[in-house]
C-alpha positions as CSV (number, residue, x, y, z in Angstrom):
1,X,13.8,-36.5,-117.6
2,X,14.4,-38.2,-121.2
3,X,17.1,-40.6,-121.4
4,X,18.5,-41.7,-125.0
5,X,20.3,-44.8,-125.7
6,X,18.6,-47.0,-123.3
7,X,15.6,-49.7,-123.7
8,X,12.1,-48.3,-123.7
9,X,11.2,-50.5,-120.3
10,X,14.7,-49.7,-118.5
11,X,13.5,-45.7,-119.4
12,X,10.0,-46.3,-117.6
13,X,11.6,-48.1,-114.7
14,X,14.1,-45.1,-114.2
15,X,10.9,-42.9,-114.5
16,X,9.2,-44.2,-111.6
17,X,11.7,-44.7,-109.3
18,X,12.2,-41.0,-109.2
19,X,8.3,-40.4,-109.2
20,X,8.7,-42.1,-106.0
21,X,11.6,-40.7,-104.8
22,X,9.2,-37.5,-105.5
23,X,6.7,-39.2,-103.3
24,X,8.6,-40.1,-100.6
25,X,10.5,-36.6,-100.3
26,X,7.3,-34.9,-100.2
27,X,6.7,-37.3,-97.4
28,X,9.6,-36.8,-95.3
29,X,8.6,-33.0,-96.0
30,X,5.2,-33.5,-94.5
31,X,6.4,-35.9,-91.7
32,X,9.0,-33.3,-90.9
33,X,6.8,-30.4,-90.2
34,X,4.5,-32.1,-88.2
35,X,7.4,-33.3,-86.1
36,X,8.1,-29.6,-85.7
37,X,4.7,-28.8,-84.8
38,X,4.5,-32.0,-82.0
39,X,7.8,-30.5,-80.6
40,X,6.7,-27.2,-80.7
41,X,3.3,-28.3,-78.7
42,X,5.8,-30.1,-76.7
43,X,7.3,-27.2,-75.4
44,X,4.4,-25.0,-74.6
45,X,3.3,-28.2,-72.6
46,X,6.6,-27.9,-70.4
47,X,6.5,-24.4,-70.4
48,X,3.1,-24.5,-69.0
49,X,3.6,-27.5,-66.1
50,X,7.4,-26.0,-65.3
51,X,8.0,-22.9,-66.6
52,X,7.4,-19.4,-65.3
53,X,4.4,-17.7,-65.9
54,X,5.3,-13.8,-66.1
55,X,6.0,-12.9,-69.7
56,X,8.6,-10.8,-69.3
57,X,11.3,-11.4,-71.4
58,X,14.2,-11.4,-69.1
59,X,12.8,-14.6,-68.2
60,X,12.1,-16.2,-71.4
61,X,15.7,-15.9,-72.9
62,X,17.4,-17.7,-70.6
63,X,18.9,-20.8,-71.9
64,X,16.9,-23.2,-70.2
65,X,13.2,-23.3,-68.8
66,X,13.6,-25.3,-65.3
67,X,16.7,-21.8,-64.9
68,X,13.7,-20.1,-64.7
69,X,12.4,-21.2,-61.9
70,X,15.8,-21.1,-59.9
71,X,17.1,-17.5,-61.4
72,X,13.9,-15.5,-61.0
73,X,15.5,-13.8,-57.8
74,X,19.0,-13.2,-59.9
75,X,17.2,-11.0,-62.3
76,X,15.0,-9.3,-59.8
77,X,17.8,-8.3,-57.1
78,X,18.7,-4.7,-57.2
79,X,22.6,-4.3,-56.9
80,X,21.9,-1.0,-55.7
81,X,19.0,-1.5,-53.7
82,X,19.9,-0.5,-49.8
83,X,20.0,-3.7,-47.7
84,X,19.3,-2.8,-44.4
85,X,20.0,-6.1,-43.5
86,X,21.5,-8.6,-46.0
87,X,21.1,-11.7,-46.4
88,X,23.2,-13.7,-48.9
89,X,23.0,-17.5,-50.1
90,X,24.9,-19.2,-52.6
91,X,24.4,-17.5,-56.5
92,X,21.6,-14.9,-55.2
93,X,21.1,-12.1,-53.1
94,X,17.5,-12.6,-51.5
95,X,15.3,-9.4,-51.7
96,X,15.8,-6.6,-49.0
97,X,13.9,-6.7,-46.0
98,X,11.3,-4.2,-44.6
99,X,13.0,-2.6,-41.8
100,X,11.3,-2.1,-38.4
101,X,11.2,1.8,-38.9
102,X,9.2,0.8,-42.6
103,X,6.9,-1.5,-40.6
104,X,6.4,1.3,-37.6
105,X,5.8,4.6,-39.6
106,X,2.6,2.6,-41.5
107,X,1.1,1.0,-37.5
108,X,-0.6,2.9,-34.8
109,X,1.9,2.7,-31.7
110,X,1.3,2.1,-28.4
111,X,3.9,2.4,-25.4
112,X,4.5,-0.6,-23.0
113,X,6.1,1.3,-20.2
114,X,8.0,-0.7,-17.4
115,X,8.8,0.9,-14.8
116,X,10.0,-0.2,-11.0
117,X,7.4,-0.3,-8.6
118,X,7.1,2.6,-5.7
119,X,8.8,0.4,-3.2
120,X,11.5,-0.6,-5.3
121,X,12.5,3.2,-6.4
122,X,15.1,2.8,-3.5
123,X,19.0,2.4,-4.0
124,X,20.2,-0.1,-3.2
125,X,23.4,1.1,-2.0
126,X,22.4,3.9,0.5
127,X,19.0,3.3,1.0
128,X,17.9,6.6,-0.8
129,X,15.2,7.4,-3.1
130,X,15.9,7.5,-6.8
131,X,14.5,9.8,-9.4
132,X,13.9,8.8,-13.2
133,X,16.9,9.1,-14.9
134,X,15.6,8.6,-19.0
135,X,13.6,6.5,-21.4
136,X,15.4,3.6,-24.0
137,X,13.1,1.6,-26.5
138,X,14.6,-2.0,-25.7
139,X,12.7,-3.4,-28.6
140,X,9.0,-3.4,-30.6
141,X,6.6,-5.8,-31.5
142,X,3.5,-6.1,-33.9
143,X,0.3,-7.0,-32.1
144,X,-2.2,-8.8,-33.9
145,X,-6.0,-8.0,-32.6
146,X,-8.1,-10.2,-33.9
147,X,-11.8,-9.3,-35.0
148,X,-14.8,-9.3,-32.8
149,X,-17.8,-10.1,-33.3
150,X,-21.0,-8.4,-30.8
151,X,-24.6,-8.1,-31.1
152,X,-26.1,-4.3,-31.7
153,X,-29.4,-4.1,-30.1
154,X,-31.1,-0.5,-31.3
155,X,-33.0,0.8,-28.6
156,X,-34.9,4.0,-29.7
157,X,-35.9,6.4,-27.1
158,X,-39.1,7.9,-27.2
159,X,-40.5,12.1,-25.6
160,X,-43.4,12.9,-24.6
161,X,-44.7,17.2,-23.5
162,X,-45.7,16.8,-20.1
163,X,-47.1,20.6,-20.5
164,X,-49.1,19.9,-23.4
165,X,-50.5,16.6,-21.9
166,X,-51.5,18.5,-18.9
167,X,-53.1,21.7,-21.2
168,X,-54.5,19.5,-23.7
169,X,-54.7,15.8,-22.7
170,X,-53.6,15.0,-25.7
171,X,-49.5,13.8,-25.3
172,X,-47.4,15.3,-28.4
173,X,-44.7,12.2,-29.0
174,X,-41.0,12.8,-30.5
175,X,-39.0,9.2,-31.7
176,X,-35.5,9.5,-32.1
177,X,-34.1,8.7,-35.6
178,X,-32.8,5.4,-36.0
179,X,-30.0,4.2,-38.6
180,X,-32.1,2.8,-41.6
181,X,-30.5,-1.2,-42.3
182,X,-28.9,-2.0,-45.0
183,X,-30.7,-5.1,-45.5
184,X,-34.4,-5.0,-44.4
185,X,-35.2,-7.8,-41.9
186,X,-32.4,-8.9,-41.6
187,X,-29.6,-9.2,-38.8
188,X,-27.0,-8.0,-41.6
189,X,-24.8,-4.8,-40.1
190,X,-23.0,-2.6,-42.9
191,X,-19.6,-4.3,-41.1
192,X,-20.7,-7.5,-41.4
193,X,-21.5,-7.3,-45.1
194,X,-18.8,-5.2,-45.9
195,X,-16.6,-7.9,-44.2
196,X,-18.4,-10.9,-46.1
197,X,-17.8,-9.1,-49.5
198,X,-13.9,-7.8,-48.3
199,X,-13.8,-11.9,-47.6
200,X,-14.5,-13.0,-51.1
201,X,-13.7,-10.7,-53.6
202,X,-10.3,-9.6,-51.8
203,X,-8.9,-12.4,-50.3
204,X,-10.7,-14.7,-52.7
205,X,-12.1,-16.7,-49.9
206,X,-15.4,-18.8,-50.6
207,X,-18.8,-18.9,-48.9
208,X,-18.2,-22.3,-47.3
209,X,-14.7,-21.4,-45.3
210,X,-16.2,-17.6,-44.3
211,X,-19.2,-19.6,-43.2
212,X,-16.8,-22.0,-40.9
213,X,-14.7,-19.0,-39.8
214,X,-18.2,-17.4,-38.8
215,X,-18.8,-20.2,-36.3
216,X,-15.4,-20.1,-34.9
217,X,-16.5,-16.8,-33.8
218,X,-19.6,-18.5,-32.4
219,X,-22.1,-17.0,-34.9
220,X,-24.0,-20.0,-36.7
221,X,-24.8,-18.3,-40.3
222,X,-25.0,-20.5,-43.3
223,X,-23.2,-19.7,-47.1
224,X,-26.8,-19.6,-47.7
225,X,-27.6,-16.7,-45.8
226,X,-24.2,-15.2,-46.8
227,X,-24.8,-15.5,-50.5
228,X,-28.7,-13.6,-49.1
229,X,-26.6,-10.6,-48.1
230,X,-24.3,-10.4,-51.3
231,X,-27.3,-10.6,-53.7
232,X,-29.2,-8.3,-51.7
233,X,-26.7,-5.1,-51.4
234,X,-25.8,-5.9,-54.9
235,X,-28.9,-5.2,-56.2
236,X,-30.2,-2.6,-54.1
237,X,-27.2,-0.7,-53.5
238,X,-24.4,-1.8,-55.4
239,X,-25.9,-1.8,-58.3
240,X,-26.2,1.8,-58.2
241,X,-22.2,2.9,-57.7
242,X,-22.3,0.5,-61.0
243,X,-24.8,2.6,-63.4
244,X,-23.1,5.6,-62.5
245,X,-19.5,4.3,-62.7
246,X,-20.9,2.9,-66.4
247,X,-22.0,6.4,-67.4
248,X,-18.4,7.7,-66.6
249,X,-16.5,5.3,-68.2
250,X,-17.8,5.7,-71.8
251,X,-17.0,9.6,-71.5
252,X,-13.2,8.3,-71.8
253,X,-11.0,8.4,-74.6
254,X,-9.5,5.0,-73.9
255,X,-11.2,1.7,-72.8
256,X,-9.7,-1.8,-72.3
257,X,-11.3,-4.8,-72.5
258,X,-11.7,-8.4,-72.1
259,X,-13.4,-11.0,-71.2
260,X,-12.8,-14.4,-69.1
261,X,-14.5,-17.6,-68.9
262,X,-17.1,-18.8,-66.0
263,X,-19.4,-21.8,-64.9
264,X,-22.8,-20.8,-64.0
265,X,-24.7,-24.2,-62.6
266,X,-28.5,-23.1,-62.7
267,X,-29.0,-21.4,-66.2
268,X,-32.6,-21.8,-67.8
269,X,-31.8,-24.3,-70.9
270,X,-27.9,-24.3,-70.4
271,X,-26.2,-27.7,-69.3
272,X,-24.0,-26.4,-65.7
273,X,-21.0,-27.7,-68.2
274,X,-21.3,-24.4,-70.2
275,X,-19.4,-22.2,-69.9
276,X,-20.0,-18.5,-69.8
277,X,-18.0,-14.9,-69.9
278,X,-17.2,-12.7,-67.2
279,X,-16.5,-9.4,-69.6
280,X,-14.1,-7.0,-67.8
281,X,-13.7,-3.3,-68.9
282,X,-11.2,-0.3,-67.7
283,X,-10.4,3.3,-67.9
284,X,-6.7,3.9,-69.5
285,X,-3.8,5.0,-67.7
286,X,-4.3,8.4,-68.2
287,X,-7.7,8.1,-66.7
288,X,-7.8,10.6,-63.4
289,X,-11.0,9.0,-62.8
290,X,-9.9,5.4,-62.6
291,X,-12.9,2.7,-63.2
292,X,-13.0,-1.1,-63.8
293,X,-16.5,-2.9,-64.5
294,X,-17.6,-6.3,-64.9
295,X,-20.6,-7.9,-67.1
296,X,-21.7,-11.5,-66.6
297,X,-22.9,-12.9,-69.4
298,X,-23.7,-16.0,-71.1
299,X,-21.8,-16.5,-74.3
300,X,-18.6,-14.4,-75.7
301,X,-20.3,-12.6,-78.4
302,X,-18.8,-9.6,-79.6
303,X,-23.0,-8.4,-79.2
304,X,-22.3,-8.0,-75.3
305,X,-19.6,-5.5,-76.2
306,X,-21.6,-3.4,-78.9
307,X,-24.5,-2.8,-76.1
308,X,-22.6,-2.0,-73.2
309,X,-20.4,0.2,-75.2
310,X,-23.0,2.0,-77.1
311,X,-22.3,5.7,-76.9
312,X,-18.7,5.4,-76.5
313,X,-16.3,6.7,-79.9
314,X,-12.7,6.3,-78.6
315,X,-10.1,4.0,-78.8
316,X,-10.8,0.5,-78.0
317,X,-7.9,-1.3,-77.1
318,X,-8.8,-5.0,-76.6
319,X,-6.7,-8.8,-78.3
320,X,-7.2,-9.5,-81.2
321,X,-10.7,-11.0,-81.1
322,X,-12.5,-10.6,-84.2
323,X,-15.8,-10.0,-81.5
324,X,-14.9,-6.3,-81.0
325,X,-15.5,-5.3,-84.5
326,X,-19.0,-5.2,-83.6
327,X,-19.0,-1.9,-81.4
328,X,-18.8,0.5,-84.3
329,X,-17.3,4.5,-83.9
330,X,-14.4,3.0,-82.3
331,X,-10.8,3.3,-83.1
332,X,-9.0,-0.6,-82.3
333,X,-6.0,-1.0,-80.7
334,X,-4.4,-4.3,-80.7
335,X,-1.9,-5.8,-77.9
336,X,1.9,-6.6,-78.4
337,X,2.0,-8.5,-75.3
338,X,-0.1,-11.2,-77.2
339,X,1.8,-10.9,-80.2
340,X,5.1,-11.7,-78.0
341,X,3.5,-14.5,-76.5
342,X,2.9,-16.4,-79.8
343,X,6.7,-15.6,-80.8
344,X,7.9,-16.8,-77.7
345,X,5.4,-20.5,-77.7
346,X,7.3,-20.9,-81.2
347,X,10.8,-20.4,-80.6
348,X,12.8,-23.6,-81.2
349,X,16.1,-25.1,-78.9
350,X,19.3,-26.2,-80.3
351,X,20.9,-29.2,-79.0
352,X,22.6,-28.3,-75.8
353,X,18.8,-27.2,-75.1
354,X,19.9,-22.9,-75.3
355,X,17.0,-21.0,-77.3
356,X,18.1,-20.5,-81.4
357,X,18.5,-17.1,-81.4
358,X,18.7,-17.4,-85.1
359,X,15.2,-18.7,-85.6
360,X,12.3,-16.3,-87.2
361,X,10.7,-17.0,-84.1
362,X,13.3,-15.2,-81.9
363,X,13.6,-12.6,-84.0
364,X,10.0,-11.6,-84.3
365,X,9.8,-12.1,-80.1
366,X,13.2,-9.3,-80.2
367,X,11.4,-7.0,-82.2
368,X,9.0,-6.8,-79.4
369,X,11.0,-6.6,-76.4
370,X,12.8,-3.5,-78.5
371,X,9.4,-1.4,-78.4
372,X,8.5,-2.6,-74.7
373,X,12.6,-1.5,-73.9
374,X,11.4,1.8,-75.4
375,X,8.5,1.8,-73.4
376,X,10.3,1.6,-70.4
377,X,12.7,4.6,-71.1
378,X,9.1,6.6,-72.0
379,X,7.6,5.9,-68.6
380,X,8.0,8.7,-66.9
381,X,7.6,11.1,-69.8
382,X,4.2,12.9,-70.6
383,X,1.8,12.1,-72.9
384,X,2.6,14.0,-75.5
385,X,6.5,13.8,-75.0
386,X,6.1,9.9,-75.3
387,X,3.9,10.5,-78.2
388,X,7.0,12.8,-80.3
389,X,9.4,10.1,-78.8
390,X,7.3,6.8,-80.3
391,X,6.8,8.6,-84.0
392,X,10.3,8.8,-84.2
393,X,12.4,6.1,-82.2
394,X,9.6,3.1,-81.8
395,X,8.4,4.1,-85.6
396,X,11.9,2.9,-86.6
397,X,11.5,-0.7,-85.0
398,X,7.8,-1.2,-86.1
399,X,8.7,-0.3,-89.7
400,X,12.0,-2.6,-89.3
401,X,9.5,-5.1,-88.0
402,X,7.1,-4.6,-91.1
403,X,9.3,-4.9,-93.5
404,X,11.2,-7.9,-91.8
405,X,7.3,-9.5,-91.6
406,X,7.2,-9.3,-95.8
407,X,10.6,-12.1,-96.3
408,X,9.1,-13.9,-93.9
409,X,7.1,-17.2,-95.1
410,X,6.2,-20.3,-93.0
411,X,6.2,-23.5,-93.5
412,X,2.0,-24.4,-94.2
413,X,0.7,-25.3,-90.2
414,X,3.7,-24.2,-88.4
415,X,3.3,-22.1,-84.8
416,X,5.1,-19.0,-86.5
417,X,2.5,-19.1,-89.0
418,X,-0.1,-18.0,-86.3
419,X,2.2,-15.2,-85.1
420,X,2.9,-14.1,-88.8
421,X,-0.8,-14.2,-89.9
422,X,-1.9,-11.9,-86.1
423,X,0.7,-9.7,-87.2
424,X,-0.7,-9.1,-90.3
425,X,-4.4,-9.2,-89.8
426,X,-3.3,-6.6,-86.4
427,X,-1.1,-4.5,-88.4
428,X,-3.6,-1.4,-88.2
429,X,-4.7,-1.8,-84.6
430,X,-1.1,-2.8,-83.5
431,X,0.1,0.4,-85.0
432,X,-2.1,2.7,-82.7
433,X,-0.1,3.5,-80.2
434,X,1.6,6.0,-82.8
435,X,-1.4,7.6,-82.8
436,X,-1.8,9.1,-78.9
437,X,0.8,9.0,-76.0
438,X,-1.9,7.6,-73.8
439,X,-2.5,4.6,-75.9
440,X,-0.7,1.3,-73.9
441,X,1.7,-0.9,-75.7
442,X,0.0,-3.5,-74.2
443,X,-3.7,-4.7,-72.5
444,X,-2.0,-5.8,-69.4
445,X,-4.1,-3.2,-67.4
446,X,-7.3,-5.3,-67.8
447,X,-5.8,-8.4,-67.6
448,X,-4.7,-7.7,-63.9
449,X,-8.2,-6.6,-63.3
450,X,-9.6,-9.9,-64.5
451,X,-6.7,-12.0,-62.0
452,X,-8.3,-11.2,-58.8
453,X,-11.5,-12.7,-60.7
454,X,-9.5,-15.6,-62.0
455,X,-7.6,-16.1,-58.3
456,X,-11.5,-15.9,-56.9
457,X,-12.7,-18.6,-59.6
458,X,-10.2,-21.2,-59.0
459,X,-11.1,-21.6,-54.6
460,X,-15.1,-21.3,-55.7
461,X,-15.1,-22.8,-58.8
462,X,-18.3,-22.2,-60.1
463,X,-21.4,-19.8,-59.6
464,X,-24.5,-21.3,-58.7
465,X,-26.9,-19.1,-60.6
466,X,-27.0,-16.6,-62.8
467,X,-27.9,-14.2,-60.2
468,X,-25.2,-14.5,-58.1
469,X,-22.8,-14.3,-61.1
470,X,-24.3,-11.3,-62.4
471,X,-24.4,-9.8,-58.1
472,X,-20.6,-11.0,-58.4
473,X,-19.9,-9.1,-61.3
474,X,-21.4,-6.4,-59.3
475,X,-19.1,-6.7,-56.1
476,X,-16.1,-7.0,-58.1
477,X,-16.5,-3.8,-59.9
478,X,-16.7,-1.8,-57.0
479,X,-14.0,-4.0,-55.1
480,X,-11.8,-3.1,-58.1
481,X,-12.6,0.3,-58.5
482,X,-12.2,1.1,-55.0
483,X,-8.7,-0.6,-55.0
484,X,-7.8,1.4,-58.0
485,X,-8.3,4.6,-56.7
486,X,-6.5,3.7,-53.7
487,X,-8.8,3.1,-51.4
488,X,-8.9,0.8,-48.0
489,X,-11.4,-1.5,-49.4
490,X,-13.4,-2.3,-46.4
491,X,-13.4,0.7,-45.2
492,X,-14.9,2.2,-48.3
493,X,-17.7,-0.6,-48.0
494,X,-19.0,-0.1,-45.0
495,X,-19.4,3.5,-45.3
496,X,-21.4,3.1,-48.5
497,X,-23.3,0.5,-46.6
498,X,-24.2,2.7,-43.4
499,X,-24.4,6.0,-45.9
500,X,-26.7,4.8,-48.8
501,X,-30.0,3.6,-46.5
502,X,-30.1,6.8,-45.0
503,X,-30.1,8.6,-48.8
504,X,-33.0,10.1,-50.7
505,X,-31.5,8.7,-54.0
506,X,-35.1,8.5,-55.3
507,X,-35.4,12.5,-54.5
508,X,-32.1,13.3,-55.3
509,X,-29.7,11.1,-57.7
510,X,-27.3,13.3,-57.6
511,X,-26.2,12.5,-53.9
512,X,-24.5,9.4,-55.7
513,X,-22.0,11.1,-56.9
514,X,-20.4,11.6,-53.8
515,X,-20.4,8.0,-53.3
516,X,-18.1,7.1,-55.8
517,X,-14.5,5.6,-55.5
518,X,-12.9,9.0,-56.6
519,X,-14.9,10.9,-54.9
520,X,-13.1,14.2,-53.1
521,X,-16.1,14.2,-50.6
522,X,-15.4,10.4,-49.2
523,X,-14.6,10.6,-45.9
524,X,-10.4,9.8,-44.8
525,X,-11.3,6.9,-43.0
526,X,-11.9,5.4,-46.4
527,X,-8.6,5.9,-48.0
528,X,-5.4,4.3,-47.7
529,X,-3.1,5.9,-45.5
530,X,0.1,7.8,-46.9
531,X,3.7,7.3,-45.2
């Protein structure tokens, strides 16, 4: 500023005392939004230690993250819900329990009758014989029969034509047909395979404890020889289910995917510290044949994707990982779930620790929860009614959200930022579910695929080689598949185990097909029973 009236070095002085006043506000400025970042890194931090882990908002917006934890069974009690028996404790109603007619109708039953003994069919009273007067159930129990484990010794009988040895003297010999192993030389039944792979990618338990469990039965077999079995059925028969299952899924209009990391020990010029990708993809919801498939593979390039999806043109729906732009003829759908999640990491407190509701932050995270409440009310509607419902009541929210997005400016390196900028670099791909009724508001789908991997990962850690990551990947997709088209798991298993051997596959390919998870020619004992 120019001052009059006042000596040339008092004018100077004044100057740079505001230049630093300039200075140090620009300071404070700087200082203050990287205290806002620390405390916004702060609180993902606690959300992450203490916080829940769903992402459903009527979790998030309660005032406090440690309510969370204690409240969870508040908001998922059902007023209406009928409570055979209640049980109430202070500030919650706990959730109903199964009642015993529930638990019967899914078990086999089987009657314990007690009854009086012959000599004690007399009365009492006048020494005459009673007759049975009626039945009561006094109460049930569940019985637990635990497995078994036996030795199968195949004897094959052999017949020999006693006429035409006599005629001839030459004996005409018939061998009856024996069930061709799944394993060749091997001791491996299709039950005890199908119960080591049911073991680890079901219940997530590792080679090590199903080798210990193995010799509480009294059967010494070593992880070694159980990670033998996996390989080999993955590769010889697995492996096949897979190809075919691959072939289907690119006929679909929709595809998820996504991809997870893993630690491979023994990889040709790779330290065991590198990580690699477990890539996970699935049919959409509208799928009637549903499929899930995993690819083991070393690095996360987008590469992987363009060659395992070659030949597929619809929509891809996937984060917002700049990796998928390499599959070309697709149509890319991005994921509001993730878009919430960076709204929700950003959203400040104000001092008596409740969430700022008036914060950008929390307005961007309610735009969202508005198109998943829409979502909810769509559910049950078809394809195309959801589709005429979207482009005109969800339409109204995203453009609200759009044109809310334009007045809103960041500070430089704040959290929002990152939210703002996906939001505009997604704008196109998070728009596509405008576009078709059967396109998902959300990639949730595969990311509950790639949890029973995750769950799997964190009791075995690591794979060993690449091999058994890739026979892994193998196991899984069929495990997956199986469970997504409601079958019983191990059930399914061991009759593609005692099925396939016996096959001509090389003859006849076609027989595969009837092998598949959705298959209308599996067998019942394969599928979940319906109560």
């Amino acid at each position: 500023m120019k001052l009059t009236g006042i000596a040339p070095e008092i004018e100077t002085y004044i100057n740079e005392l505001e230049k630093q006043l300039q200075e140090q506000d620009k300071s404070l400025e700087t200082m203050q939004l990287r205290i806002n970042q620390l405390m916004e890194q702060l609180a993902k931090a606690q959300r992450s230690l203490y916080g829940q882990s769903s992402e459903k908002s009527k979790y998030v917006l309660n005032d406090s993250y440690m309510d969370n934890l204690f409240n969870e069974a508040e908001f998922e009690a059902q007023s209406h819900a009928p409570e055979p028996r209640p049980t109430t404790v202070t500030s919650h109603t706990r959730k109903p329990k199964r009642t015993k007619e529930e638990l019967a109708a899914q078990l086999p039953v089987t009657e314990v009758i007690c009854e009086l003994a012959q000599e004690d069919q007399v009365c009492d009273e006048c020494n005459s014989n009673m007759r049975a007067l009626g039945r009561e159930t006094v109460r049930e129990e569940i019985e637990f029969i635990p497995a078994q484990v036996r030795l199968l010794r195949y004897i094959r009988l052999n017949f020999v034509c006693e006429n035409c040895e006599k005629e001839t003297g030459e004996a005409t010999i018939k061998k009856a047909l024996v069930p061709a192993p799944v394993i060749k030389k091997s001791m491996a039944s299709p039950s005890a395979v199908a119960h080591v792979l049911y073991q680890k990618y079901v219940n997530a338990m590792p080679l090590y404890r199903q080798e210990k469990d193995w010799a509480n039965q009294g059967v010494d077999i070593s992880r070694a020889t159980l990670a033998n079995w996996i390989i080999a059925v993955a590769f010889t028969w697995l492996i096949l289910l897979w190809d075919e299952m691959k072939s289907c899924l690119l006929t679909q209009e929709i595809i998820l995917a996504d991809e997870t990391v893993v630690q491979v020990l023994k990889e040709e010029g790779r330290k065991p510290t590198t990580d690699s990708r477990m890539w996970v993809y699935c049919s959409g919801v509208a799928s009637i044949t549903p499929i899930v498939l995993y690819e083991y593979q070393t690095t996360r390039s987008g590469d992987h994707a363009r060659r395992f999806l070659e030949g597929f043109s619809g929509y891809l729906h996937t984060d917002g990982y700049a990796g998928y732009d390499r599959v070309p003829g697709v149509t890319r759908c991005g994921c509001w779930n993730h878009l919430r999640s960076k709204y929700r990491d950003c959203i400040p407190k104000t001092k008596n620790e409740a969430l700022n509701k008036d914060s950008p932050a929390y307005i961007g995270f309610d735009f969202c929860n508005q198109l998943f409440d829409l979502e909810r009310e769509f559910k049950e509607m078809t394809a195309d009614e959801r589709l005429k419902e979207r482009q005109i009541r969800s339409k109204k929210v995203l453009d609200d959200y759009l044109a809310w997005l334009d007045t809103t400016n960041p500070l430089q390196g704040a959290k929002l930022g990152e939210a703002i900028t996906y939001s505009r670099n997604q704008q196109i791909p998070l728009s596509r579910f405008l576009e078709d009724g059967c396109i998902e508001l959300s990639t949730n789908r595969v990311e509950n695929h790639i949890r029973p991997f995750v769950i799997g990962r964190k009791n075995w850690l690591f794979a060993d080689t690449s091999k058994g990551a890739k026979a892994s990947a193998i196991a899984y997709s069929i495990v997956e598949t199986a469970k997504a088209n409601n079958l019983n798991v191990y059930q399914y298993l061991v009759y593609i185990f005692s099925t396939m051997p016996s096959l001509d596959l090389k003859r006849d390919p076609s027989l595969i097909e009837n092998l598949l998870p959705w298959s209308p020619n599996l067998p019942d004992s394969c599928r979940k029973q319906k109560h």
